[in-house]
Backbone as JSON Lines, residues from 0, in Angstrom:
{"i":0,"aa":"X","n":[154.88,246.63,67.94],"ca":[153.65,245.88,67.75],"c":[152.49,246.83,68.07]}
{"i":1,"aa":"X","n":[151.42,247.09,67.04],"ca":[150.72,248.03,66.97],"c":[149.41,247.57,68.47]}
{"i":2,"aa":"X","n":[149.02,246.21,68.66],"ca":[148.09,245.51,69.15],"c":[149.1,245.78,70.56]}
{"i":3,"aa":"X","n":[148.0,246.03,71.77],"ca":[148.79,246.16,72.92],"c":[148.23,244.23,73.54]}
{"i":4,"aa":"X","n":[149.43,244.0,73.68],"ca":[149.42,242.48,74.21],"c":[148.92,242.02,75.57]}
{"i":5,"aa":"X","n":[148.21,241.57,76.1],"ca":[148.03,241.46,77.53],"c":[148.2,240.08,77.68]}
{"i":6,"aa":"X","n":[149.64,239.74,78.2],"ca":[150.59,238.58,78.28],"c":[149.74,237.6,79.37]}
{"i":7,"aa":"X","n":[149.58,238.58,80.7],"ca":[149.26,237.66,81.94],"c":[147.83,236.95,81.15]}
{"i":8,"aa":"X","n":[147.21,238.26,80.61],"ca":[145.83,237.32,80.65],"c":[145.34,236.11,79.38]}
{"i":9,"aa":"X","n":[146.44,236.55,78.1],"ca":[146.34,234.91,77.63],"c":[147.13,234.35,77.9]}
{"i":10,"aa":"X","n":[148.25,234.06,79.23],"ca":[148.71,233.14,79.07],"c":[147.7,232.56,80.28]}
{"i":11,"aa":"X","n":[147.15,232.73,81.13],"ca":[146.06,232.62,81.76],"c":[144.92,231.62,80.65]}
{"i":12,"aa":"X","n":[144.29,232.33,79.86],"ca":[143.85,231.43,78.89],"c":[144.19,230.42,78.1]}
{"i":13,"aa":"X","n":[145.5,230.75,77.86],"ca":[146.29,229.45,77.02],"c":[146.24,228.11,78.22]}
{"i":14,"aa":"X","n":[146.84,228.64,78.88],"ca":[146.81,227.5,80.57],"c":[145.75,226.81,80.45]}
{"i":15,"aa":"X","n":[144.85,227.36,80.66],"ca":[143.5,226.45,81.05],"c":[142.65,225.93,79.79]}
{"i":16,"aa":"X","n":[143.14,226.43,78.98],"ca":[142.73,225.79,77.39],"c":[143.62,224.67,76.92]}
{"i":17,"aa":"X","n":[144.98,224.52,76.78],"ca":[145.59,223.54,76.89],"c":[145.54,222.28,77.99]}
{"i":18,"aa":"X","n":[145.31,222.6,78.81],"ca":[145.51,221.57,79.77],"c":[143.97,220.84,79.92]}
{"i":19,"aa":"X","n":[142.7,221.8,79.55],"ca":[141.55,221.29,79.34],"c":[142.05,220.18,78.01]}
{"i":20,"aa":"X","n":[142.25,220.22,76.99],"ca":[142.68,219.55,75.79],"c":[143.45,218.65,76.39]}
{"i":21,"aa":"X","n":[144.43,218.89,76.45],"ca":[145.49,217.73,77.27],"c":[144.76,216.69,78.14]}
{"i":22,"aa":"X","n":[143.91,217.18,79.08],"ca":[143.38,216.58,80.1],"c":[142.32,215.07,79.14]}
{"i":23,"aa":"X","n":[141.89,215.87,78.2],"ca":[140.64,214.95,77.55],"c":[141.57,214.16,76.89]}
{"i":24,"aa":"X","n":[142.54,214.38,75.97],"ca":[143.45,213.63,75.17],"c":[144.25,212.51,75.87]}
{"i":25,"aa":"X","n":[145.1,213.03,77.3],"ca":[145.3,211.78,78.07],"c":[144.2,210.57,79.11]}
{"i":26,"aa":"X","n":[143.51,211.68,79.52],"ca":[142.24,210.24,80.11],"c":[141.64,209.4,79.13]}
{"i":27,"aa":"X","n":[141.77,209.75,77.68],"ca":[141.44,208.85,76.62],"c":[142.22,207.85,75.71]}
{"i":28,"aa":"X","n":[143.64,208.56,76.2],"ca":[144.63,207.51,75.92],"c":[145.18,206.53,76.87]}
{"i":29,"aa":"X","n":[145.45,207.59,77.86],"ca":[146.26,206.47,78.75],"c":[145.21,206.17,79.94]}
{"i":30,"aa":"X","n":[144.43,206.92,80.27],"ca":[143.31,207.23,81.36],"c":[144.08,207.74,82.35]}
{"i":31,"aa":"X","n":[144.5,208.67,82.34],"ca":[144.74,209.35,83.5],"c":[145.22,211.24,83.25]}
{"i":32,"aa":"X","n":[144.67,211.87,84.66],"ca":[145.04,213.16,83.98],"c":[146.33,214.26,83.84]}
{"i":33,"aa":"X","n":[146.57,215.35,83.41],"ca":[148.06,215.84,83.02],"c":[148.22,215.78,84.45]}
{"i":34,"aa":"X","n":[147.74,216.15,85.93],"ca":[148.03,216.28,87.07],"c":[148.41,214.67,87.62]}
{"i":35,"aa":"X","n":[148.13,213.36,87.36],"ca":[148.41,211.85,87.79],"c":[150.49,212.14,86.81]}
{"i":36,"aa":"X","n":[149.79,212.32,85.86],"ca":[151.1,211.94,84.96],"c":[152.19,213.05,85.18]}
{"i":37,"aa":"X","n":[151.95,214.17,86.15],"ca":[153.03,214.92,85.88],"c":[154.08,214.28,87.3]}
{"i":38,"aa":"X","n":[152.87,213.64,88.27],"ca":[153.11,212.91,89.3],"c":[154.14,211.52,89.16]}
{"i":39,"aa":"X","n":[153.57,210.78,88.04],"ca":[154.83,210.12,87.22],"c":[156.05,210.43,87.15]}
{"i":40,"aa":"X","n":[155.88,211.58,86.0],"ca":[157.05,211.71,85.81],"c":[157.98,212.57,86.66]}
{"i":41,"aa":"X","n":[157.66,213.05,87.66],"ca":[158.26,213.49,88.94],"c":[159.02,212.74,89.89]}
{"i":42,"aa":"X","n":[158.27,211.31,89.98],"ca":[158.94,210.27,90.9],"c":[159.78,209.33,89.95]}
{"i":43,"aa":"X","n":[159.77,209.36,88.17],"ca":[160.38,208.83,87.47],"c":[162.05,209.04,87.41]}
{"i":44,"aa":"X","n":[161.54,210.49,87.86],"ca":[163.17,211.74,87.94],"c":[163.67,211.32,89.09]}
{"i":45,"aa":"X","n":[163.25,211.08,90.3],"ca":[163.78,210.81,91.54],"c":[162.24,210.14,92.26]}
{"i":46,"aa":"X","n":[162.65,208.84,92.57],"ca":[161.55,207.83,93.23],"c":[161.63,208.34,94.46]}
{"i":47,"aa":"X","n":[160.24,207.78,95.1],"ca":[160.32,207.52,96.78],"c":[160.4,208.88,97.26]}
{"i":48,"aa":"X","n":[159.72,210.37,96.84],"ca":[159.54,211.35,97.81],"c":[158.24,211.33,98.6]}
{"i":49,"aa":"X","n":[158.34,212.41,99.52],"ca":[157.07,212.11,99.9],"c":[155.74,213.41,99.35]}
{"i":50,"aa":"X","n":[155.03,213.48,99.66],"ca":[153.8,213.79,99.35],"c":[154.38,215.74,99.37]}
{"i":51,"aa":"X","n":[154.58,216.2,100.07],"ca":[155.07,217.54,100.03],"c":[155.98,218.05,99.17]}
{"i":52,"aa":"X","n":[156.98,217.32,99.08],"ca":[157.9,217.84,98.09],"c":[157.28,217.4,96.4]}
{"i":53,"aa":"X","n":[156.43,216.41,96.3],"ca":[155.9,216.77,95.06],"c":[155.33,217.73,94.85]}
{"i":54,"aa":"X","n":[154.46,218.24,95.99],"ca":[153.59,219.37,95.79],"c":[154.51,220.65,95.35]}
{"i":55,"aa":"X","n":[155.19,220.56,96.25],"ca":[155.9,221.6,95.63],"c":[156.38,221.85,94.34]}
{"i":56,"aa":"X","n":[157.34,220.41,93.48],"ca":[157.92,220.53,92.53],"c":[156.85,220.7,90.99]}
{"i":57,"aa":"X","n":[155.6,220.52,91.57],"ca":[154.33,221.13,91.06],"c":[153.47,221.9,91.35]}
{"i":58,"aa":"X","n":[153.69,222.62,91.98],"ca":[153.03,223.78,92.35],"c":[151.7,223.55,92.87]}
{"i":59,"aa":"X","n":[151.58,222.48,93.25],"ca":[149.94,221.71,93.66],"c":[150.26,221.96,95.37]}
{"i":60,"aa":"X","n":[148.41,222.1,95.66],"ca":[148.53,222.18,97.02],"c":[148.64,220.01,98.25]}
{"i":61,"aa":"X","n":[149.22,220.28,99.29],"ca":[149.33,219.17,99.84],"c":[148.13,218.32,99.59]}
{"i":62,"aa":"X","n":[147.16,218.75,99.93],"ca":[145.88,218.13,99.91],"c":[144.99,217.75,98.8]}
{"i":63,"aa":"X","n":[145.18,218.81,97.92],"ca":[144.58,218.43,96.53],"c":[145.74,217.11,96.17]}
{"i":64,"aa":"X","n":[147.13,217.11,96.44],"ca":[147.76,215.79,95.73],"c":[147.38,214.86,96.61]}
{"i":65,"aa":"X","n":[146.74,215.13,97.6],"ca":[146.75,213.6,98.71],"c":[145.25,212.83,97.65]}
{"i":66,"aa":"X","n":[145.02,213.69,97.67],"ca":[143.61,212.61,97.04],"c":[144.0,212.09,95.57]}
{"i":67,"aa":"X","n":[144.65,213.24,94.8],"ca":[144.97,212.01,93.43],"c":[145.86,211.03,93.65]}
{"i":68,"aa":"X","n":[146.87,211.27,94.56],"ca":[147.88,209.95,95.37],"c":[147.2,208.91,95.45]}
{"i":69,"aa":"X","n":[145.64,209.19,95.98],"ca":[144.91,208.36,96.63],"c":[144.46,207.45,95.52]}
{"i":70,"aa":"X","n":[143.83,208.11,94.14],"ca":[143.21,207.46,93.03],"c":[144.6,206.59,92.37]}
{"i":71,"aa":"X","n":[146.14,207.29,92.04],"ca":[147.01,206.69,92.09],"c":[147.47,205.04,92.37]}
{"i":72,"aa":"X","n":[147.42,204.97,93.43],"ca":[147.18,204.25,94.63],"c":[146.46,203.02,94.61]}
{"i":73,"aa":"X","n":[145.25,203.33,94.51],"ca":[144.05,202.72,94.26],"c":[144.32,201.73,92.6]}
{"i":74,"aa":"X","n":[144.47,202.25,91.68],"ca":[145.09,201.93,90.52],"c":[146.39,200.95,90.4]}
{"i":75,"aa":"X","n":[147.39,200.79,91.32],"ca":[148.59,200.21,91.87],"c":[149.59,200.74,90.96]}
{"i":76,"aa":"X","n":[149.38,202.13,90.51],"ca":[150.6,203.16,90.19],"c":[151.71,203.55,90.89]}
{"i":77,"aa":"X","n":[151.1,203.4,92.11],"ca":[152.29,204.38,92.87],"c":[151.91,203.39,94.52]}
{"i":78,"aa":"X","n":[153.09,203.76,95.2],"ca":[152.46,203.15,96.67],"c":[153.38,204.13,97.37]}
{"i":79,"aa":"X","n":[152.66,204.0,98.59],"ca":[152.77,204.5,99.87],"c":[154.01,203.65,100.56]}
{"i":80,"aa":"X","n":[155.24,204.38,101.03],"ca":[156.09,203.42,101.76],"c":[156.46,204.46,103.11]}
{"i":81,"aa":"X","n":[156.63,204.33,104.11],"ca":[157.71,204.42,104.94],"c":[158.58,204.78,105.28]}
{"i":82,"aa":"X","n":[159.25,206.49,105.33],"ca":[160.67,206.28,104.96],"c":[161.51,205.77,106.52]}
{"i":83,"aa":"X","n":[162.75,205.3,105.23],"ca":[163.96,204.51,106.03],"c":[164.05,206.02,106.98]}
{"i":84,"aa":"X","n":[164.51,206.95,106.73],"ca":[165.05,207.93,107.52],"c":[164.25,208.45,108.31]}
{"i":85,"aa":"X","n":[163.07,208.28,108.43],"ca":[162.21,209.15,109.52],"c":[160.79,208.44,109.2]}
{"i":86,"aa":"X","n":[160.38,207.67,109.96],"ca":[159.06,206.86,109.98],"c":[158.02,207.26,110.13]}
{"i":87,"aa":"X","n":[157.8,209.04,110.32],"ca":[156.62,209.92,110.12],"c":[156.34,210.05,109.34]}
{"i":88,"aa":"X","n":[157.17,209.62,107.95],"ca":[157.57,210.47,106.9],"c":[157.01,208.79,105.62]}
{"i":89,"aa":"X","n":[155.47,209.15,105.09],"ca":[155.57,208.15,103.87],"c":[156.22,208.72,102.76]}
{"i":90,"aa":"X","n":[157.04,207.91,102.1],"ca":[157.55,208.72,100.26],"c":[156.45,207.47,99.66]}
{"i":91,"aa":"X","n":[156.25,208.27,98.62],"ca":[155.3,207.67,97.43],"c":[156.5,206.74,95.85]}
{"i":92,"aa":"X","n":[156.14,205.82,96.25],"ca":[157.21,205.33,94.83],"c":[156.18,204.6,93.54]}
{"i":93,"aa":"X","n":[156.99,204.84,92.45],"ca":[156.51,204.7,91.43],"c":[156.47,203.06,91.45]}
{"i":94,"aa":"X","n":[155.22,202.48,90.81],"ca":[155.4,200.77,91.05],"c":[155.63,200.28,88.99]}
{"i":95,"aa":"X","n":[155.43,199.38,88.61],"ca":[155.63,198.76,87.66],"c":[154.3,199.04,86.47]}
{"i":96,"aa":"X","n":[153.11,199.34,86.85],"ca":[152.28,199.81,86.3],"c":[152.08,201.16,85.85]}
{"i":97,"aa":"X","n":[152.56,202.04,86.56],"ca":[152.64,203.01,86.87],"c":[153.99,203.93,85.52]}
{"i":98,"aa":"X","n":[155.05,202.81,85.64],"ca":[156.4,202.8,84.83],"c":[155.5,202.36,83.07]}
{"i":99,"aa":"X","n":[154.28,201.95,83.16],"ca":[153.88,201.59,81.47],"c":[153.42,202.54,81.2]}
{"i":100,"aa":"X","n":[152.5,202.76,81.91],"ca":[151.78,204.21,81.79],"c":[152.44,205.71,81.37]}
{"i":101,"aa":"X","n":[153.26,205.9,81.93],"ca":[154.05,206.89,81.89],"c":[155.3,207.05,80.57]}
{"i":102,"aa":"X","n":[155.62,205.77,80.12],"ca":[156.06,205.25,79.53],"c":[155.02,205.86,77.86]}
{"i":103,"aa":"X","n":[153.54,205.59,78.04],"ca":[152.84,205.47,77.19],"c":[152.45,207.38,76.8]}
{"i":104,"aa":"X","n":[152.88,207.78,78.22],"ca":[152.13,209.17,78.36],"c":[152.95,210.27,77.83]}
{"i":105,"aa":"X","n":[154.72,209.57,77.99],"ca":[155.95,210.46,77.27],"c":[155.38,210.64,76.37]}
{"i":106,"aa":"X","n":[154.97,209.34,75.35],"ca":[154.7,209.42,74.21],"c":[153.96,210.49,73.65]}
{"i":107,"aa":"X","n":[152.56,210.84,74.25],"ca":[151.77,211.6,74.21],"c":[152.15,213.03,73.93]}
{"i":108,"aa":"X","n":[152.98,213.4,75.4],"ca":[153.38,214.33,75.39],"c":[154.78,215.06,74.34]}
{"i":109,"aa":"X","n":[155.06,213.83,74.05],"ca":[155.78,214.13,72.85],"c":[155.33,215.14,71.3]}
{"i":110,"aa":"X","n":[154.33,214.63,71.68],"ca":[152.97,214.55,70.04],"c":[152.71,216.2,70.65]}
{"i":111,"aa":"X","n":[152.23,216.45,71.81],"ca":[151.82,217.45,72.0],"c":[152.77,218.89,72.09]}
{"i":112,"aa":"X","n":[154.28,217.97,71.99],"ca":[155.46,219.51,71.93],"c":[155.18,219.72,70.74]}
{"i":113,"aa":"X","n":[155.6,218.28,69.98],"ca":[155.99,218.76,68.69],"c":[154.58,219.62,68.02]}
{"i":114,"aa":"X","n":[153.11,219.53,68.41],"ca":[152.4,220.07,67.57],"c":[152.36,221.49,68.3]}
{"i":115,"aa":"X","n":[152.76,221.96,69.16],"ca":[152.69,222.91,69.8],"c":[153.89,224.45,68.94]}
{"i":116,"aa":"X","n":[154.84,223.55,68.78],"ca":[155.96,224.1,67.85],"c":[156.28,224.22,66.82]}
{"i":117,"aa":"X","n":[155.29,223.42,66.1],"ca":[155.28,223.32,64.49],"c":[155.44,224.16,63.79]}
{"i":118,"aa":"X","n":[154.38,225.47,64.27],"ca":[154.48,226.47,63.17],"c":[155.35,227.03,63.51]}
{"i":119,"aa":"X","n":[156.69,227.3,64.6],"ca":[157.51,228.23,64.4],"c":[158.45,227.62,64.31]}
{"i":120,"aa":"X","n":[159.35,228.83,63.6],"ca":[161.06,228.33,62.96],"c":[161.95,228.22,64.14]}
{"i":121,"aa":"X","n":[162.96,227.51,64.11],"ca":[163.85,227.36,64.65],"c":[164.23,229.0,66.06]}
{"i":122,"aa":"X","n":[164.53,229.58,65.23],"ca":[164.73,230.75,66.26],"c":[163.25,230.86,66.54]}
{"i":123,"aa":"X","n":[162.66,231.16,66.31],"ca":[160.74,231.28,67.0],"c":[160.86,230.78,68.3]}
{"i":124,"aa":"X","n":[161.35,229.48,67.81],"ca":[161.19,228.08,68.99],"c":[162.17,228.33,70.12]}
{"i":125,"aa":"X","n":[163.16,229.17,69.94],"ca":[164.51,229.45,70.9],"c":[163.8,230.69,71.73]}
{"i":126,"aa":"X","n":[163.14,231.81,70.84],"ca":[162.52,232.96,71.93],"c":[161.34,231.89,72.68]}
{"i":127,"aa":"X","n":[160.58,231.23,72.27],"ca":[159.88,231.27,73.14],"c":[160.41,230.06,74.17]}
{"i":128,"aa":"X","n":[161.24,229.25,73.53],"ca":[161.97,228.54,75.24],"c":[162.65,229.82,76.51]}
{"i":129,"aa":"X","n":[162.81,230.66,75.9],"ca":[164.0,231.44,76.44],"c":[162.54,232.39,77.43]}
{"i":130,"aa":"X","n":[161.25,232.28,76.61],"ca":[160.66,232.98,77.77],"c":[159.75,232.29,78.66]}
{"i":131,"aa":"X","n":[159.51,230.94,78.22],"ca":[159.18,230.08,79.37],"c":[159.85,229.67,80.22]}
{"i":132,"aa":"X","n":[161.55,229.69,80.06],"ca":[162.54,229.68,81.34],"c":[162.25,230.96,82.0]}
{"i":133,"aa":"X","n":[162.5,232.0,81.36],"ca":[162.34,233.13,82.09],"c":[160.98,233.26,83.22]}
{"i":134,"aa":"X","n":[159.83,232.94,82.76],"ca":[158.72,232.81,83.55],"c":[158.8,231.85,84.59]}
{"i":135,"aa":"X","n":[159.86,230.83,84.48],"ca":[159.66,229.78,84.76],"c":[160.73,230.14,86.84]}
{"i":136,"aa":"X","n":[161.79,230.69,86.28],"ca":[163.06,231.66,87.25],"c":[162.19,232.63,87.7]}
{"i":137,"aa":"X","n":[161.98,233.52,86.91],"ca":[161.57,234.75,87.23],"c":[160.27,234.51,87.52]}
{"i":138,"aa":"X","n":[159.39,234.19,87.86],"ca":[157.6,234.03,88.38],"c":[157.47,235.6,89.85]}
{"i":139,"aa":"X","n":[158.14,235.1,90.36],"ca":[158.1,235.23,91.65],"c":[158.38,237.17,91.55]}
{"i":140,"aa":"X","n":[159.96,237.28,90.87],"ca":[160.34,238.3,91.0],"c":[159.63,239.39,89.82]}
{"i":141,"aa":"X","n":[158.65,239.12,89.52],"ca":[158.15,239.39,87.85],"c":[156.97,240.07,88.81]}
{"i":142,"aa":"X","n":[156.25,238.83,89.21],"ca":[154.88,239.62,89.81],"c":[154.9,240.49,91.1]}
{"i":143,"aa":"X","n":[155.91,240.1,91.91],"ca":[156.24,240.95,93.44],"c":[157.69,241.35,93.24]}
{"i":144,"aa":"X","n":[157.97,242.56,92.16],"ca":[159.19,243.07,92.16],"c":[159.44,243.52,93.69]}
{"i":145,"aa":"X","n":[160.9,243.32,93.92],"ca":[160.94,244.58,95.26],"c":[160.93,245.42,95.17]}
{"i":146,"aa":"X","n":[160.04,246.43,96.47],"ca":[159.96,247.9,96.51],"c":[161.06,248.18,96.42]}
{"i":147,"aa":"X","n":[161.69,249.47,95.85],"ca":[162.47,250.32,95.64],"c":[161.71,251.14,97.27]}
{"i":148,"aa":"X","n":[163.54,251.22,98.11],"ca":[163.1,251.82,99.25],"c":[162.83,253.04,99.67]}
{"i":149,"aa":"X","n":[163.24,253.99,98.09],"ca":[162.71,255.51,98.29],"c":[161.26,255.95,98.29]}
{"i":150,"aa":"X","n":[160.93,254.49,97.58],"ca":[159.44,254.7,96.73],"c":[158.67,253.88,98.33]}
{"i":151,"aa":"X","n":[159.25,253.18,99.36],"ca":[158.74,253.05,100.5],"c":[158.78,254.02,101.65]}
{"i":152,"aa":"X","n":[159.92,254.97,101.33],"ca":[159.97,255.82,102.05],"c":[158.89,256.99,102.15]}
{"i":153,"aa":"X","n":[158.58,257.32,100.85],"ca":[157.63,258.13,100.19],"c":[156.14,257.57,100.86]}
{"i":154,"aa":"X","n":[155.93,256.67,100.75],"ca":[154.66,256.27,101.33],"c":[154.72,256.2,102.44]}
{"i":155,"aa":"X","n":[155.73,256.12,103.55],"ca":[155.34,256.45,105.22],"c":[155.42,257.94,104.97]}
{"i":156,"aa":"X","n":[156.62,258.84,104.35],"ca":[155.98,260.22,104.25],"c":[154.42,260.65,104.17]}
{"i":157,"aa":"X","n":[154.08,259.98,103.46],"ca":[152.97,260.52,103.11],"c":[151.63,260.03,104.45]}
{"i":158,"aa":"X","n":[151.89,258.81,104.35],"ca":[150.88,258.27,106.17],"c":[151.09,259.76,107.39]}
{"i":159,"aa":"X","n":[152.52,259.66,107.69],"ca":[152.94,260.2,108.85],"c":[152.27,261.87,108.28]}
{"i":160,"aa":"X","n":[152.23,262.21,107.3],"ca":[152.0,263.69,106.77],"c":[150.5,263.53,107.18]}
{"i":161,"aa":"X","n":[149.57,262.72,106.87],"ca":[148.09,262.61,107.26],"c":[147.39,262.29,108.31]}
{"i":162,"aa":"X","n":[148.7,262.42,109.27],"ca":[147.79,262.15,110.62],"c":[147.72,262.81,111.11]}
């Protein structure tokens, strides 16, 4: 490929351009945003966690989800319970309103694979699943490869040589 690609930085742009789109497309359909509904469908997969482990399974910080929990909430999407196993501990469960919505929002997001994939063929569509898993595994080990320990060794050489 003659064009040198700089991957991190549109997919950086794609990110925040899609999800801007997304964002306007679902608060106008269903009213709520890709961050409420990914919250959905998180507790749809397994009900009743609590507030941390969503964060995690979305990469959202504790606090930024406590407040959309909160708008959630407020809405009678989701509620606040108690857990049986440790009473420090609220899990958030999905309520009956919450189950239409989400219901309405698959839909959405349906519309939005399929137009996302349209223009490519079958194999097109297989590389690029194969490199959004990969990004998806690999994140971590992609951006903070491990040092190679000769190439750490080399750099206290070089400290200990300058003092």
């Amino acid at each position: 490929m003659a064009e040198h690609l700089r991957v991190f930085h549109q997919l950086q742009v794609a990110h925040s351009a899609l999800f801007r789109a997304a964002d306007r497309r679902t608060r106008q359909a269903v009213g709520l945003s890709t961050s409420q509904i990914a919250v959905l469908f998180v507790l749809s997969q397994m009900d009743g966690q609590p507030i941390s482990e969503i964060a995690k399974q979305l990469s959202m910080g504790k606090s930024g989800l406590t407040g959309l929990v909160d708008r959630m909430v407020d809405r009678s999407l989701v509620e606040r319970r108690p857990s049986r196993k440790d009473g420090r501990v609220i899990n958030i469960h999905l309520q009956p309103a919450g189950q239409e919505i989400l219901a309405q929002a698959k839909r959405e997001t349906g519309h939005f694979n399929a137009a996302l994939l349209d223009p490519f063929s079958d194999s097109e569509q297989q590389v690029i699943h194969q490199f959004l898993n990969h990004l998806i595994h690999q994140a971590d080990s992609i951006i903070n490869p491990p040092q190679d320990v000769n190439e750490d060794q080399g750099d206290l050489d070089d400290t200990v040589g300058n003092t």
